[in-house]
C-alpha beads as a LAMMPS data file, in Angstrom:
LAMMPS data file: protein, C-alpha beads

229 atoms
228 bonds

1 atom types
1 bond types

-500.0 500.0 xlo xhi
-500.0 500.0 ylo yhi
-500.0 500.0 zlo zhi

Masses

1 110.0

Atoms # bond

1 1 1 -324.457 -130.788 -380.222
2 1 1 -328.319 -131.346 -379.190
3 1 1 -328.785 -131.161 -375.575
4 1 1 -330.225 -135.066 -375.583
5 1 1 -327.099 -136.026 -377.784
6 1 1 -324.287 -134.610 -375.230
7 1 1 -326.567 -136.449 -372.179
8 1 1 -326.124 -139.610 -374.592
9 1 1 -322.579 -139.077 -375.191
10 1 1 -321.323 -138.467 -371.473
11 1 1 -323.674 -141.267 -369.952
12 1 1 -321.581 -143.773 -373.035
13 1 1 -318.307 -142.204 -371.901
14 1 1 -318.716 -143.379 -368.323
15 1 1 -319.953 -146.847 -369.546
16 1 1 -316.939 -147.275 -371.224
17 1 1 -314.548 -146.024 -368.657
18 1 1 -316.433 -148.478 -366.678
19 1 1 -315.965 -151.311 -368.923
20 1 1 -312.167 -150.265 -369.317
21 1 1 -311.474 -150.686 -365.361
22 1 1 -313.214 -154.085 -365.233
23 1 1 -310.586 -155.440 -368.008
24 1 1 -307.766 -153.362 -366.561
25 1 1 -304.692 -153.604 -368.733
26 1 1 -306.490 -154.194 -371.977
27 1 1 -308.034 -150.591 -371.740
28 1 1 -307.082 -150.774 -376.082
29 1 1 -309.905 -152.951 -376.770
30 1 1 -313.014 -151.497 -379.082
31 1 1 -315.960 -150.861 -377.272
32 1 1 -317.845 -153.547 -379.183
33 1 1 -314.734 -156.354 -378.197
34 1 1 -315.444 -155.149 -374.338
35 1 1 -319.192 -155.641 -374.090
36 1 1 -318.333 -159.081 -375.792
37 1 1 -315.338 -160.444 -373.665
38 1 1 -317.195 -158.621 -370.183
39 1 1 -320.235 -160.321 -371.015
40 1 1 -318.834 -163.858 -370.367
41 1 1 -318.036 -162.780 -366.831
42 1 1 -320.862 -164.169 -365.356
43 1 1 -320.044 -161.768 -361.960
44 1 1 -320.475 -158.259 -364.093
45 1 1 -324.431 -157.430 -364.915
46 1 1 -323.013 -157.139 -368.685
47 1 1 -324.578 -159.956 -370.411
48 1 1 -328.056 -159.024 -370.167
49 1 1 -327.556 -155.737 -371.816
50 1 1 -325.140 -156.641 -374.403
51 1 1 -327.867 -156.555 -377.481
52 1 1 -328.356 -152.747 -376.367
53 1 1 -325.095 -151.909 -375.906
54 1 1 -323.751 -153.021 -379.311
55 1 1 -327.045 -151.140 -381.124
56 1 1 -325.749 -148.420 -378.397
57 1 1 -322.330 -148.193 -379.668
58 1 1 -323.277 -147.720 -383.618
59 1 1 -325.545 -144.836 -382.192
60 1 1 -322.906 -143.312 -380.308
61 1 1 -320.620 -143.540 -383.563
62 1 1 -323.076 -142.121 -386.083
63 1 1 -323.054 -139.233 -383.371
64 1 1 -319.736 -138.861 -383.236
65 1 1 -318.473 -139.453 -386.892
66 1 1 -321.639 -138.157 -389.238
67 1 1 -322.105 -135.155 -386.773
68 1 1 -322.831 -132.293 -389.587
69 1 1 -322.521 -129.197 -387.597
70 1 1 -321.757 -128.524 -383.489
71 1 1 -325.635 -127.715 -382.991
72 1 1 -327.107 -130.479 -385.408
73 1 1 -325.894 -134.266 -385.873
74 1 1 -327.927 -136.891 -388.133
75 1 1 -328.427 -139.602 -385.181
76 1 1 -330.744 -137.630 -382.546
77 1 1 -331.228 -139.802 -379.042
78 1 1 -334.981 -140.075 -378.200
79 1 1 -336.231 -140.298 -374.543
80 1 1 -336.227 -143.879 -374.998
81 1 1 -332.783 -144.437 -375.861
82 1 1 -331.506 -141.904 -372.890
83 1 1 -334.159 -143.593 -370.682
84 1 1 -332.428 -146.998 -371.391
85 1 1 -328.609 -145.935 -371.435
86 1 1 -329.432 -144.376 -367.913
87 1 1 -330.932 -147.238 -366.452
88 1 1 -327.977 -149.579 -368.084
89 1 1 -325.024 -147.228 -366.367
90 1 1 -327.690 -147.425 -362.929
91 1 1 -327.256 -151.305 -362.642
92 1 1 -323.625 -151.771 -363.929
93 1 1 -322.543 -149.162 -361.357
94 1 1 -325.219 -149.916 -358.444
95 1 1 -326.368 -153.411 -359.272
96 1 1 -329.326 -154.288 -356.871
97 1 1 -328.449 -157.168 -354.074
98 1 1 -330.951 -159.426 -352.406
99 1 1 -331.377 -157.281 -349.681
100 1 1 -333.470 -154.909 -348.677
101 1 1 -335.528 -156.911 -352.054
102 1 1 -335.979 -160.628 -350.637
103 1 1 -335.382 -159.286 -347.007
104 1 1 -338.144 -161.197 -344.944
105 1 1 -338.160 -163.375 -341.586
106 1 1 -337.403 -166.623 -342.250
107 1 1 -338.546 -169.864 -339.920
108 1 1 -335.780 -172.430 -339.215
109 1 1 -337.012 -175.904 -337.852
110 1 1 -335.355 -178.900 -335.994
111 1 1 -334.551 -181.752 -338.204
112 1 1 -336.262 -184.084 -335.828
113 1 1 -339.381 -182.518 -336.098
114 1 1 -342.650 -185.058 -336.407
115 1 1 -344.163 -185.416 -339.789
116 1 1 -347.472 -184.532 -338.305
117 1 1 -346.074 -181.477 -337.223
118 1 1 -345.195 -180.307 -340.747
119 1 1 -347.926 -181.168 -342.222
120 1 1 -349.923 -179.123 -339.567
121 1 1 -347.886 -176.082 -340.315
122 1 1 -347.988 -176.415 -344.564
123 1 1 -351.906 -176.741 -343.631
124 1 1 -352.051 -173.664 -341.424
125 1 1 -349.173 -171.654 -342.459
126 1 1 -348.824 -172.529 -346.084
127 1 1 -345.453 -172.594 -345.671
128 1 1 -343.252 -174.829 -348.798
129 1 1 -339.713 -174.738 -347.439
130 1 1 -338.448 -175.795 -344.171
131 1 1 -334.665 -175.215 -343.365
132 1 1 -333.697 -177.775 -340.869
133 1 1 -331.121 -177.435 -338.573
134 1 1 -329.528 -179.430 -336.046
135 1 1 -328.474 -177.577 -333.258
136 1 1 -328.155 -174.502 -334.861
137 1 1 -326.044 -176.644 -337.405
138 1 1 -327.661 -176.112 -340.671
139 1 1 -328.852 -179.509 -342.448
140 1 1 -330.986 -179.411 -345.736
141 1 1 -333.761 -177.756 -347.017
142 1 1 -336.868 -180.086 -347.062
143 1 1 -339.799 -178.684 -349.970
144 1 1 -342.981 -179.173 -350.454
145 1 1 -341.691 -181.041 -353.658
146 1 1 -339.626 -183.469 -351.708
147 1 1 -342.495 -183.775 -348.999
148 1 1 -345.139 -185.020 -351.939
149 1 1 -342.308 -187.138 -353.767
150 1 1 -342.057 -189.013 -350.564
151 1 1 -345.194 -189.831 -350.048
152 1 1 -346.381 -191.181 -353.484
153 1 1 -343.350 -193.002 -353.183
154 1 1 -344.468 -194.760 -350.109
155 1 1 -347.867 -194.513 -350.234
156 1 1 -349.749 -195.972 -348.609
157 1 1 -348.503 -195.084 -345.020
158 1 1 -349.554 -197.175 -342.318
159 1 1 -350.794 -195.235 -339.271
160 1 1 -347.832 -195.873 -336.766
161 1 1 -345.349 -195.260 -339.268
162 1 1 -346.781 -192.098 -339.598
163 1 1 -346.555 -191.061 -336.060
164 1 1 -342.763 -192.286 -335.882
165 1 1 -341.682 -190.057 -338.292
166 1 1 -339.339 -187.009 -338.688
167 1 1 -338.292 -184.547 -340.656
168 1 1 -335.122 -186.102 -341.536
169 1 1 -336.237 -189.360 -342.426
170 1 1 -337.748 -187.546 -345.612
171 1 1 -334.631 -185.170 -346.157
172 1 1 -332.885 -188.147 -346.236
173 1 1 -335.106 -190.013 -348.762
174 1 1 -333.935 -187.414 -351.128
175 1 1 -330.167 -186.623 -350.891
176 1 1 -329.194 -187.406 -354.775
177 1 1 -329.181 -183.374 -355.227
178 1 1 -328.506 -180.325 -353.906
179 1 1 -331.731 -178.378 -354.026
180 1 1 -330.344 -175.185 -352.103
181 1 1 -327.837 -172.635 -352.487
182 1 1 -326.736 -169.834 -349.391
183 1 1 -326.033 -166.247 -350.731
184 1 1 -324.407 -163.062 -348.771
185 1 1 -327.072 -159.970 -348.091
186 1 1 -324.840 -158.490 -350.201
187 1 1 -324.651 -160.778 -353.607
188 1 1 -326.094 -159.095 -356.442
189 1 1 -329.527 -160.380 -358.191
190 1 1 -328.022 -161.036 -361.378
191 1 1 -326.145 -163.528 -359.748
192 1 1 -329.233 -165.449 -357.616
193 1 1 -330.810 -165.030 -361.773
194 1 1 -328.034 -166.968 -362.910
195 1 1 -327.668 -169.510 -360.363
196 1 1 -331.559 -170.368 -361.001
197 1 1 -330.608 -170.456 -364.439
198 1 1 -327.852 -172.492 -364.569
199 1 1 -329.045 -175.211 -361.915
200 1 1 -332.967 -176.566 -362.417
201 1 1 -332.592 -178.524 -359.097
202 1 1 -332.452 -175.333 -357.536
203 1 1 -335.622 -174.724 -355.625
204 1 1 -334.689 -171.707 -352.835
205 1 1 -331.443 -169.361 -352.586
206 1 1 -331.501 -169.012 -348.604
207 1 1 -329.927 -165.527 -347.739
208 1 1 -327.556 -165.140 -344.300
209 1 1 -325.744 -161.840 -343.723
210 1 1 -321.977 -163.630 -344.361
211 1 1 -323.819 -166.600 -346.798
212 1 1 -322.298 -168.979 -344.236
213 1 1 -324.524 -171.509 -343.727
214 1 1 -324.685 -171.387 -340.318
215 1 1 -325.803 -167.956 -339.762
216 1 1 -329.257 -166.495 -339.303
217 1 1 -331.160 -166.337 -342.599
218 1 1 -332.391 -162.892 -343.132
219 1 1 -334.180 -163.767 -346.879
220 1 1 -335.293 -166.731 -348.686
221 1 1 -335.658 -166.574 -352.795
222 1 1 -337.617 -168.864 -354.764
223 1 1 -338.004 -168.956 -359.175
224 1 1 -341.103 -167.532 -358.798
225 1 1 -340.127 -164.696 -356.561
226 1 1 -337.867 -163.030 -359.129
227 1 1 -341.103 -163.154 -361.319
228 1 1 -343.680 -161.954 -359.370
229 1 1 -341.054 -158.570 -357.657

Bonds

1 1 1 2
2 1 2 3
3 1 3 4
4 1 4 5
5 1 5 6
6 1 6 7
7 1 7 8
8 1 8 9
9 1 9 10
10 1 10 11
11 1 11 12
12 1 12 13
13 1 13 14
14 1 14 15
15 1 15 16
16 1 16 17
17 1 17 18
18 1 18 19
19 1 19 20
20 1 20 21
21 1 21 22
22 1 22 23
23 1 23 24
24 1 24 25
25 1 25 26
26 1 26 27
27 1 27 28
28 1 28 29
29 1 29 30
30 1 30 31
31 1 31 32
32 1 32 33
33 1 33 34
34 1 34 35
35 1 35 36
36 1 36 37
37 1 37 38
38 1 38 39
39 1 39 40
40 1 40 41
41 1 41 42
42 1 42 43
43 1 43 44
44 1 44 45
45 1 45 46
46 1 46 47
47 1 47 48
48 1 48 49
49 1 49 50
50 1 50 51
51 1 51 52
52 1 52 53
53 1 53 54
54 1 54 55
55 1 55 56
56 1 56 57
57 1 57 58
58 1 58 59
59 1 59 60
60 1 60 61
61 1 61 62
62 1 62 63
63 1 63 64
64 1 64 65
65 1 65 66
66 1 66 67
67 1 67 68
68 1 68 69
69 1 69 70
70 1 70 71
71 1 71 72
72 1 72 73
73 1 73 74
74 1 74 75
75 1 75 76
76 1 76 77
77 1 77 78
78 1 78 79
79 1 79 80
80 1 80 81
81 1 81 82
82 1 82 83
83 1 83 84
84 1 84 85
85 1 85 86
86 1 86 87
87 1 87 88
88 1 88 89
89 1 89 90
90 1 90 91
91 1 91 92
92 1 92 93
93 1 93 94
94 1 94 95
95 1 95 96
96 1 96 97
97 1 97 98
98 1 98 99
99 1 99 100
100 1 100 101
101 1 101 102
102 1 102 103
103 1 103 104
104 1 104 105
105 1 105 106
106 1 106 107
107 1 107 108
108 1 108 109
109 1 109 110
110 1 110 111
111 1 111 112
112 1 112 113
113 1 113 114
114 1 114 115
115 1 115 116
116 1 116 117
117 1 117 118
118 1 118 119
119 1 119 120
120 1 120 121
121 1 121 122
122 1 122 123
123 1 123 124
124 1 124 125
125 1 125 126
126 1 126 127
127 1 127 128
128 1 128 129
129 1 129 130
130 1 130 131
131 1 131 132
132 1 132 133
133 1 133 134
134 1 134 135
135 1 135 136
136 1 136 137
137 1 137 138
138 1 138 139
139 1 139 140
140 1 140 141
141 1 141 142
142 1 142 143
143 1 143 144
144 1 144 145
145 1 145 146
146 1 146 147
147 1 147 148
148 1 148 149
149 1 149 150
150 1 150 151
151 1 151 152
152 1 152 153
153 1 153 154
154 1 154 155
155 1 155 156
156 1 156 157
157 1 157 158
158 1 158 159
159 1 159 160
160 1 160 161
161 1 161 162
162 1 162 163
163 1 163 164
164 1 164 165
165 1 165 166
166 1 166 167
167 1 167 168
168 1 168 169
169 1 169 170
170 1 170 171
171 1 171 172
172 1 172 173
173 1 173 174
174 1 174 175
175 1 175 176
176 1 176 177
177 1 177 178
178 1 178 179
179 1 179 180
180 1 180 181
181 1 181 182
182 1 182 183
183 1 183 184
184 1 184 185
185 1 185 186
186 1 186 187
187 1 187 188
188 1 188 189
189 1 189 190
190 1 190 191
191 1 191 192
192 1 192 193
193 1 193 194
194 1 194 195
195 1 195 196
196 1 196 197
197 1 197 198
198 1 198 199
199 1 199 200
200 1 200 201
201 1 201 202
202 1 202 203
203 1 203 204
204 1 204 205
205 1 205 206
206 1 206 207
207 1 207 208
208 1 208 209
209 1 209 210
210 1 210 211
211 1 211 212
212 1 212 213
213 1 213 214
214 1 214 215
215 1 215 216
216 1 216 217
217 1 217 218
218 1 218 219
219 1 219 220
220 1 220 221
221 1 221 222
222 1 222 223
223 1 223 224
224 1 224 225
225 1 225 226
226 1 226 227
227 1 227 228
228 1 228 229
C-alpha cells in the first residue's frame, strides 16, 4: 500500500477507535451509523465534521475493498485529504478550550456605580460590557446594547435624574433575558460556538477558572470574537 494510503488508513483507524469508546457498548455500529448518532451529542466536536467524515469513510472503503495489488490501490489520498483527516483526529482528541485563546484581564464593576461614570469609561476606554458585582457577589452583565436601549427608551433625561443614577437601575430596566452565560477555563470552543448558536440573546460567555459565577473572570467571549481569532 502507498505510503500516503497507510498514513490515511491508521489516522481512520484511530478515529474510529475513538468514536467506538465515546458510544461504549455499541462498539458494532458501522462507521457511517457512529459519525451520525455521535454527532447529536452536542458535547463531542463531531458534528462539524460529519460531511467529511462520511465522504472519509467511502474513501477509506474504496482503499480497503478495490485495493488491486499491496503496492497500488485505485483510491490514492492527496495532501489535502491527509491534511484534513489529521487536523479532524487533532480536535476530536485535543479539542481547543477557551483558555489560553480568550485568556485576557477582565474589569469587574460595582453595581452601584454612577451612570456618568460609565459613560466616562465607554468614552475613554471603549469598553461594551460591564460585569457588575455586588460585593464580590456577581449580578448581571450590563452592554452597551442594554445601555442605548435604555436611553431611547427614556429619552429625554432630565439633568438630575441623570446624576442620581446607577448602574443597576439600567440592569434592572432589562431583566426579561438572560444575556450572559459563565464557562470553566477548561470548556471546549465548540461548546461557547454552540451556546452562541443556540441562544441569540447571548451577548458575552464570561470565563472563571471553576465557571462559578462568583470567581475571578480570567476571559470574556463575544460573537464577534470567535470571528475575528
Amino acid at each position: 500500500m502507498a505510503e500516503r494510503a497507510k498514513i490515511f488508513i491508521s489516522t481512520f483507524n484511530r478515529i474510529e477507535k475513538w468514536m467506538q469508546i465515546q458510544l461504549k457498548s455499541e462498539t458494532t455500529m458501522g462507521f457511517s451509523q457512529m459519525v451520525r448518532k455521535l454527532a447529536r451529542n452536542s458535547d463531542l466536536p463531531i458534528k462539524k465534521f460529519e460531511d467529511d467524515l462520511l465522504q472519509l469513510s467511502q474513501l477509506r472503503n474504496a482503499i480497503i475493498h478495490d485495493q488491486i495489488g499491496e503496492d497500488f490501490v485505485i483510491a490514492e489520498p492527496n495532501e489535502w485529504v491527509i491534511s484534513r483527516i489529521q487536523k479532524i483526529e487533532k480536535e476530536l482528541f485535543e479539542p481547543e478550550k477557551v483558555l489560553p485563546r480568550f485568556s485576557k484581564k477582565v474589569t469587574g464593576f460595582t453595581i452601584d456605580m454612577p451612570l456618568e461614570e460609565l459613560l466616562s469609561i465607554v468614552a475613554k476606554k471603549r469598553y461594551s460590557q460591564f460585569p457588575l458585582y455586588r460585593n464580590g457577589e456577581f449580578k448581571g452583565l450590563l452592554t452597551l446594547r442594554m445601555l442605548g436601549f435604555w436611553f431611547a427608551k427614556h429619552y429625554p433625561i432630565a439633568p438630575n435624574v441623570g446624576k442620581e443614577l446607577t448602574a443597576s437601575a439600567l440592569l434592572e430596566d432589562d431583566r426579561k433575558t438572560t444575556n450572559y452565560q459563565f464557562v470553566a477555563a477548561d470548556t471546549t470552543i465548540d461548546y461557547v460556538q454552540e451556546q452562541f448558536a443556540k441562544h441569540a440573546t447571548l451577548e458575552a460567555i464570561l470565563i472563571t477558572e471553576s465557571g462559578e459565577p462568583n470567581g475571578s473572570l480570567v476571559g470574556i467571549i463575544r460573537p464577534r470574537d470567535l470571528v475575528e481569532q
